[in-house]
C-alpha positions in Angstrom: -4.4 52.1 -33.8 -1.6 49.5 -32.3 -0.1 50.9 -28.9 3.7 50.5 -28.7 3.1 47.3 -26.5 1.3 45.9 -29.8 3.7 47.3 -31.7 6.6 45.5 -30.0 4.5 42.2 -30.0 3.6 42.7 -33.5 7.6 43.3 -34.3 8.8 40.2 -32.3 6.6 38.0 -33.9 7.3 39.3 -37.6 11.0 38.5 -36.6 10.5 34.8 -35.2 8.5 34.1 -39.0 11.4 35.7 -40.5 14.0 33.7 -38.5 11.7 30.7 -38.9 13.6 28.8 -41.7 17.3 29.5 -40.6 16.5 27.9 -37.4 15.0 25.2 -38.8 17.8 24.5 -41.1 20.2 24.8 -38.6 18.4 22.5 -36.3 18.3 19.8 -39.1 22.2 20.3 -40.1 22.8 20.2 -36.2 20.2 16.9 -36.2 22.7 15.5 -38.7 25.9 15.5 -37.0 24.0 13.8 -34.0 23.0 11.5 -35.8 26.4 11.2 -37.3 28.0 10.9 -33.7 25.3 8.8 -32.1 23.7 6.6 -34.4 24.8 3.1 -35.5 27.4 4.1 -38.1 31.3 4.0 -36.6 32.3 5.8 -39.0 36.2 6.5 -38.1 36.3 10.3 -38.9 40.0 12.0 -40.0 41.1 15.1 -39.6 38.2 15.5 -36.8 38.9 18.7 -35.4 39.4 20.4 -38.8 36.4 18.4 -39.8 34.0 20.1 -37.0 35.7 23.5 -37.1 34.9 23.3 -41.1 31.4 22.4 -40.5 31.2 25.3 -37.4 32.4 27.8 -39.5 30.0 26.7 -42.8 26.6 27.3 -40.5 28.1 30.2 -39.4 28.4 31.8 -42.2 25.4 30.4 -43.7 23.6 32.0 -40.5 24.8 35.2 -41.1 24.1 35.4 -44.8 20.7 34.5 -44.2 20.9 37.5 -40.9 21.6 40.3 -43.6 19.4 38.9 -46.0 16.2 39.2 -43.9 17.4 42.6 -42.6 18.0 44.0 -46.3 14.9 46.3 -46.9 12.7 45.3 -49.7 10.6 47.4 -51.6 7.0 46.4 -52.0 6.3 45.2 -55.5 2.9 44.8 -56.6 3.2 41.2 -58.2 -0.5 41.1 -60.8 -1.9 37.6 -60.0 -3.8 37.4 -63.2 -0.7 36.9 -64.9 0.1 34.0 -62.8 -3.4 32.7 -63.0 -3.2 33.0 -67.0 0.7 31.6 -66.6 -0.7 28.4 -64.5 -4.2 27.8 -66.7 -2.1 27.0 -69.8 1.1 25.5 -68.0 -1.6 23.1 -65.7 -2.2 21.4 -68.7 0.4 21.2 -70.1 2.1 19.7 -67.1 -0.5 17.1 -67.2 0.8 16.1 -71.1 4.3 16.5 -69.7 4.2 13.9 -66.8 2.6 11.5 -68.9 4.9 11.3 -71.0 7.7 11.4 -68.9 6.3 8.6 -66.7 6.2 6.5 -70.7 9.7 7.7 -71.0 11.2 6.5 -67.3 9.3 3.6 -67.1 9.7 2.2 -70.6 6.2 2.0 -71.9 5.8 2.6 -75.2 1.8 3.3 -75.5 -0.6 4.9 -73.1 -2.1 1.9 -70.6 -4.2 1.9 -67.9 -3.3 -1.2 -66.8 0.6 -0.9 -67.9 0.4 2.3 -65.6 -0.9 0.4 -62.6 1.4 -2.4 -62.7 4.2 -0.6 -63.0 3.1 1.7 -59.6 2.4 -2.0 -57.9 5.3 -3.3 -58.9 7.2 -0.3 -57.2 5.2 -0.8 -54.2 5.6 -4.6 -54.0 9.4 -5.0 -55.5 11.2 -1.7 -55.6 14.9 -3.9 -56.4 13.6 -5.3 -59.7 12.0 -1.8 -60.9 15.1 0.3 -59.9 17.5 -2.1 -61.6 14.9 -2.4 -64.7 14.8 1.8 -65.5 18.5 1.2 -66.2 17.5 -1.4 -69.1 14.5 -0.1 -70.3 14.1 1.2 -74.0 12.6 4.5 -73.0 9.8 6.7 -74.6 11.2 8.9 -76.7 14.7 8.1 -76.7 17.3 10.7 -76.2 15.1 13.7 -77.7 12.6 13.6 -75.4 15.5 13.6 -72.5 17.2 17.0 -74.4 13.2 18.7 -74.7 13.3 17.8 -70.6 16.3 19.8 -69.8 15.5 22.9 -71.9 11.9 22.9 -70.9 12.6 22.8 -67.3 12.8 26.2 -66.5 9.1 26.4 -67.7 7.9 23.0 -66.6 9.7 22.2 -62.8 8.3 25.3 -61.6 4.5 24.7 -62.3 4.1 22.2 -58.7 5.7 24.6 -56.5 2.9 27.2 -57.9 0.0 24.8 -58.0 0.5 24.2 -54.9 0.7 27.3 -53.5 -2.2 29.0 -55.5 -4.1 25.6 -55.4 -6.9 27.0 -53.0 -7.5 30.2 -56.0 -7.8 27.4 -59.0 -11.1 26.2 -60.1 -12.5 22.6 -59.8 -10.9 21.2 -63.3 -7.5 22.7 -62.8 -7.5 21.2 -59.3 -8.5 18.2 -60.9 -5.5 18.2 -63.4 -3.4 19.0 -60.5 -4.3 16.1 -58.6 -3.9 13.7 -61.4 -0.5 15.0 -62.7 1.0 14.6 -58.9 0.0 11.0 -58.9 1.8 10.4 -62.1 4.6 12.2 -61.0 4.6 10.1 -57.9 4.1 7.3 -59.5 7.2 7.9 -61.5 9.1 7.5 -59.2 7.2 4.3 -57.1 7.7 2.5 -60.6 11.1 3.0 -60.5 11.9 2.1 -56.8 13.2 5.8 -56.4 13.0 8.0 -53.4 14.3 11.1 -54.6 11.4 12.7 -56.5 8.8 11.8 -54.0 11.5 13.4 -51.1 11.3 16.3 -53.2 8.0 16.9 -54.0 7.5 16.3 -50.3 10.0 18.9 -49.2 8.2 21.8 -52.3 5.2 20.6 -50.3 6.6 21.6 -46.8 7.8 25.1 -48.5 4.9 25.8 -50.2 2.6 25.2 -47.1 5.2 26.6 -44.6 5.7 30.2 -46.5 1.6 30.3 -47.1 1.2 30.1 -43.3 3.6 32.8 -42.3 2.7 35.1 -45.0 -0.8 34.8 -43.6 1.0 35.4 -39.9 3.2 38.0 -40.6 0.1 40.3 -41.3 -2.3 39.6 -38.4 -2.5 40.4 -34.9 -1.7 37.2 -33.4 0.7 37.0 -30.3 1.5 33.1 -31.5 3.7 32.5 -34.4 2.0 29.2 -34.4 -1.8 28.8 -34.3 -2.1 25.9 -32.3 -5.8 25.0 -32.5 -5.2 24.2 -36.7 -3.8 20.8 -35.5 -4.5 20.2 -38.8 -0.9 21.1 -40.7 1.0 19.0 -38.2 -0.8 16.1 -38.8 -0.3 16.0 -42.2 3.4 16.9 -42.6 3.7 14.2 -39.7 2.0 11.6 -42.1 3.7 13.0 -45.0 7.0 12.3 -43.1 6.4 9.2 -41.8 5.1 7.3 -45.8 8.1 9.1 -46.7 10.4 7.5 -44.5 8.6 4.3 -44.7 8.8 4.6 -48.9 12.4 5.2 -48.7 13.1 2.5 -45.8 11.4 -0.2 -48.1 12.8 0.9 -51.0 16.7 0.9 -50.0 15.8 -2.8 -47.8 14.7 -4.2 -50.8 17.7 -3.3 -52.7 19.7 -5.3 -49.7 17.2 -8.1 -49.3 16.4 -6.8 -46.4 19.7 -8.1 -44.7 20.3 -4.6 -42.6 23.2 -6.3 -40.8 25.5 -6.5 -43.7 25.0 -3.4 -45.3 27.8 -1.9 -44.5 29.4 -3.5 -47.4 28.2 -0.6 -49.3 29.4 2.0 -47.4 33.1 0.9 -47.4 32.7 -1.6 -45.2 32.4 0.5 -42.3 30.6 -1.6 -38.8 27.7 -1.0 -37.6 27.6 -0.7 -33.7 24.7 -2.4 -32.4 25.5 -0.6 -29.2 25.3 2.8 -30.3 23.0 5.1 -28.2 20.4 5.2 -30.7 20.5 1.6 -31.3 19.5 0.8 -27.7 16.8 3.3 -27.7 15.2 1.9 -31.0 13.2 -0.9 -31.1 14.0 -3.6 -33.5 11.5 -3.4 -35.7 12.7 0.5 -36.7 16.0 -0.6 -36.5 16.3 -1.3 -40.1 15.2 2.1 -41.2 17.3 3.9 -38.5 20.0 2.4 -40.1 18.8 3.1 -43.7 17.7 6.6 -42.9 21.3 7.4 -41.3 23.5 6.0 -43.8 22.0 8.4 -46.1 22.3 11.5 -44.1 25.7 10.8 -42.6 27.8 9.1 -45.1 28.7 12.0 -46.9 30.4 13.7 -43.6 32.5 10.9 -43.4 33.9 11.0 -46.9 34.2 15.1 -46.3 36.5 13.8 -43.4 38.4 11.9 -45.5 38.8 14.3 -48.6 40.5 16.6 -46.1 43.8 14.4 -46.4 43.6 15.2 -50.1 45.1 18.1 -52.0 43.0 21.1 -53.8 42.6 21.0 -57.4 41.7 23.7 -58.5 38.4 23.0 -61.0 37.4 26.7 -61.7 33.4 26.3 -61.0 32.7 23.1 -63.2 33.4 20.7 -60.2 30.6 21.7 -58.1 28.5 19.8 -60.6 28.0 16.3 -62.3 26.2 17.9 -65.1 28.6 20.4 -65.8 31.9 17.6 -65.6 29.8 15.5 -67.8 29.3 17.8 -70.5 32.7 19.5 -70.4 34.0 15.7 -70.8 31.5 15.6 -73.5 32.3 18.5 -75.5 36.2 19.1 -75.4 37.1 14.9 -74.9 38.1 15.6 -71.1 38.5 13.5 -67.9 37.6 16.1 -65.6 36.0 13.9 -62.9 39.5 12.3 -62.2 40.3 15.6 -60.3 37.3 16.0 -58.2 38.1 15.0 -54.4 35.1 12.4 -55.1 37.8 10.5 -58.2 40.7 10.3 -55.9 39.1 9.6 -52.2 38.6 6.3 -54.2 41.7 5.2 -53.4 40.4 5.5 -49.5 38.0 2.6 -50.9 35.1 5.3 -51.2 32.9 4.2 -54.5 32.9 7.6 -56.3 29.3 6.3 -58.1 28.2 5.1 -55.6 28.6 7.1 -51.7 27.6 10.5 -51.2 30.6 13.2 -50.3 28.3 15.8 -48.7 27.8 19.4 -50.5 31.0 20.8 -48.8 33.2 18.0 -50.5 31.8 19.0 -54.0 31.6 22.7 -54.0 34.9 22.8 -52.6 36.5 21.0 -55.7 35.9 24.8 -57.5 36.9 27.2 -53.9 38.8 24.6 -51.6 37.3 23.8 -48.2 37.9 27.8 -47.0 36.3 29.0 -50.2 33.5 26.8 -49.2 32.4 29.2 -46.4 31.7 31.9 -48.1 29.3 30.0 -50.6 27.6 28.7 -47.7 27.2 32.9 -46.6 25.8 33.3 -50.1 23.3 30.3 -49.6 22.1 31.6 -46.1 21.4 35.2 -48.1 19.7 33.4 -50.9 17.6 31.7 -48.7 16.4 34.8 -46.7 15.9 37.1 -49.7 14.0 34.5 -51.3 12.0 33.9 -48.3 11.1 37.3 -47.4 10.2 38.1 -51.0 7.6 35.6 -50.9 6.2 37.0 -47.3 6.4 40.5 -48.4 5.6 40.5 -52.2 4.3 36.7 -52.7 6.8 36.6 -55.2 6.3 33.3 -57.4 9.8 33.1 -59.2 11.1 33.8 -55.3 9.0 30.9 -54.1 10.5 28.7 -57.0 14.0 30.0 -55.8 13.2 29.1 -52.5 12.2 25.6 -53.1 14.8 24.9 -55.1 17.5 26.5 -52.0 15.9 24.7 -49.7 16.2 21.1 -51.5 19.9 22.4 -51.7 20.3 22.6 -48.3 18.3 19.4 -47.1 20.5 17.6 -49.9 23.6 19.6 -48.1 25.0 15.9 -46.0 24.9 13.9 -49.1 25.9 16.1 -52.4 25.2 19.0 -54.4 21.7 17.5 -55.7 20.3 20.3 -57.2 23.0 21.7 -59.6 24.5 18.3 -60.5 20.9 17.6 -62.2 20.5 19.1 -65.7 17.0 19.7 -65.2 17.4 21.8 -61.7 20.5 23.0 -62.9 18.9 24.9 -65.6 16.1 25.8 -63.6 17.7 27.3 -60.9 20.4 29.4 -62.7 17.8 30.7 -65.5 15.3 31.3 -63.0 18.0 33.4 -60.7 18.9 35.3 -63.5 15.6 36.3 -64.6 15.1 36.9 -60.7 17.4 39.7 -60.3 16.9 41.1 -64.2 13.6 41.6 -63.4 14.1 44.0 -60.8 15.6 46.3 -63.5 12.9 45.4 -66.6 9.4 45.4 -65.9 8.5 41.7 -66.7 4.9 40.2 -66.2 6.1 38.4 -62.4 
């Protein structure tokens, strides 16, 4: 029996988990305009009170979608693991086939090789320049049919390392095993080809994954801490996770420059660096090359959203949120669609369209114009919560796909619309929302 003391304790807590990722979110989006303001980019932002009134009103709304999301009752479905277990025994392995191959097909070997394999990951490691610049000229593995079986298989295939992962502990010895050795090729597709991306992303399905197992756990004992503090354990790992990340991506993107940090700016429209910015003077030289990495990454695309504002709406009627979709529109019906985005045209501003981020905002807003954008950020706050608390409540494995794939949205958020301008997590994420929300009318197997 809980007394209403317990109760209330028990109630607080269950809505600090729930609130959990909103906060988090917010506090990295909030992170990012600091960073924006105070680190060593001067970047001359237009329009800047429409600019921050825009970006106020966007994690507004994105709270409060997420706010009625977790409030929205949800009825308890009983989810049958063996069908996930059955699901995951036969897509393990054939993960396993699937990476392989795909590392032959990025990298440009031709025939399976030990060696071939471990010189490419070195070479990554050693001269991440060459190897990126040398996936563009590659004959690759399979040639363009092995590209189209990619993007139709996806919505089978991407979500099989969000559910390892989070039903790793429940798989026996040689499915761990296959696990294990289809993360390192994965990983290792992406070291061979001086890439951050995929490794950023497997890292942030990593955080989900272990972040959602924890609260599930939490939400359902009679702790009065919604963190356990003597399992020192998860912070130390997420820290080191965070910090070969960072490292990774700092060598990678130095390498690409030479390591000559102090004229980088040439690729970000020749915008200065200010040596004396706050965080400059507070970072010691040695990190100064990575703060400056790391924040030209995250902030570049705010400054182009600043700059798109001068620029008038047209209208692109839900294809210009999307690379993928442009390019196949072009494709099919012999268009030049991509002349109309805000990301075309804010070339004449001397913004490389193919080459600088424009932030989330800046493409979503070339289908619903810069108002319109707020209320797709409300829907994106509500997907996240529902998503979230399907996994706490129900352990809902398409949910937990879902919710990696909205959270990658929304870390992606300062740069561009990631997630749905890839063909691969383009298809994913649609099919897989569909299915989501058919499923609560059919009786599928999860």
């Amino acid at each position: 029996m809980y007394t209403k003391e317990k109760l209330d304790t028990k109630e607080n807590i269950k809505k600090k988990i729930l609130m959990f990722p909103m906060i988090m979110a917010q506090l990295y989006l909030i992170g990012v305009i600091v960073l924006y303001q105070l680190g060593p980019w001067e970047w001359p932002t237009r329009n800047a009170l429409l600019f921050y009134l825009l970006i106020f009103f966007y994690q507004l709304f994105f709270g409060l979608g997420y706010l009625i999301a977790i409030k929205k009752n949800i009825s308890i479905r009983k989810i049958e693991k063996k069908n996930i277990y059955n699901f995951l025994s036969i897509m393990i392995v054939i993960n396993l086939i699937f990476v392989i191959f795909n590392f032959m097909h990025t990298v440009g070997i031709s025939s399976f090789s030990v060696d071939k394999i471990l010189d490419s990951f070195i070479n990554g490691i050693q001269n991440p320049s060459s190897q990126y610049q040398m996936k563009f000229n590659v004959e690759k593995f399979g040639g363009s049919y092995f590209t189209y079986f990619s993007v139709l298989a996806a919505p089978i295939m991407w979500p099989v390392f969000p559910l390892s992962f989070f039903y790793f502990k429940e798989l026996n010895s040689k499915k761990k095993l296959i696990v294990a050795i289809s993360l390192f090729f994965e990983v290792a597709r992406w070291v061979a080809t001086g890439t951050s991306k995929g490794i950023i992303d497997l890292m942030v399905i990593l955080l989900v994954v272990t972040v959602a197992k924890y609260m599930r756990k939490r939400i359902s004992d009679d702790s009065k801490k919604i963190i356990n503090y003597k399992k020192y354990r998860f912070g130390i790992i997420m820290f080191t996770i965070l910090i070969i990340g960072v490292l990774f991506f700092s060598n990678n993107v130095g390498d690409r420059v030479n390591q000559n940090w102090s004229d980088y700016s040439t690729t970000n429209g020749n915008v200065p660096i200010n040596q004396d910015s706050f965080l400059m003077k507070i970072t010691p030289d040695n990190f100064k090359p990575t703060l400056i990495y790391l924040t030209s990454y995250l902030t570049q695309g705010y400054y182009a959203f600043s700059m798109s504002l001068d620029l008038n709406f047209q209208p692109m009627f839900g294809i210009g949120n999307s690379m993928f979709l442009i390019e196949n529109i072009n494709e099919l019906f012999g268009l030049d669609l991509y002349e109309q985005t805000y990301q075309s045209r804010m070339s004449a501003f001397g913004w490389d369209p193919y080459v600088n981020w424009h932030s989330f905002y800046v493409w979503v807003a070339n289908d619903v114009h810069f108002i319109g954008v707020t209320i797709i950020m409300f829907l994106l706050g509500y997907l996240l919560g529902i998503t979230y608390k399907s996994v706490l409540l129900n352990n809902d494995s398409v949910a937990l796909v879902l919710l990696s794939l909205t959270t990658l949205i929304i870390i992606y958020i300062p740069a561009n619309n990631q997630v749905l301008s890839y063909p691969t997590t383009f298809l994913t994420f649609w099919i897989l929302l569909i299915y989501w929300n058919l499923r609560k009318k059919y009786k599928f197997v999860f």
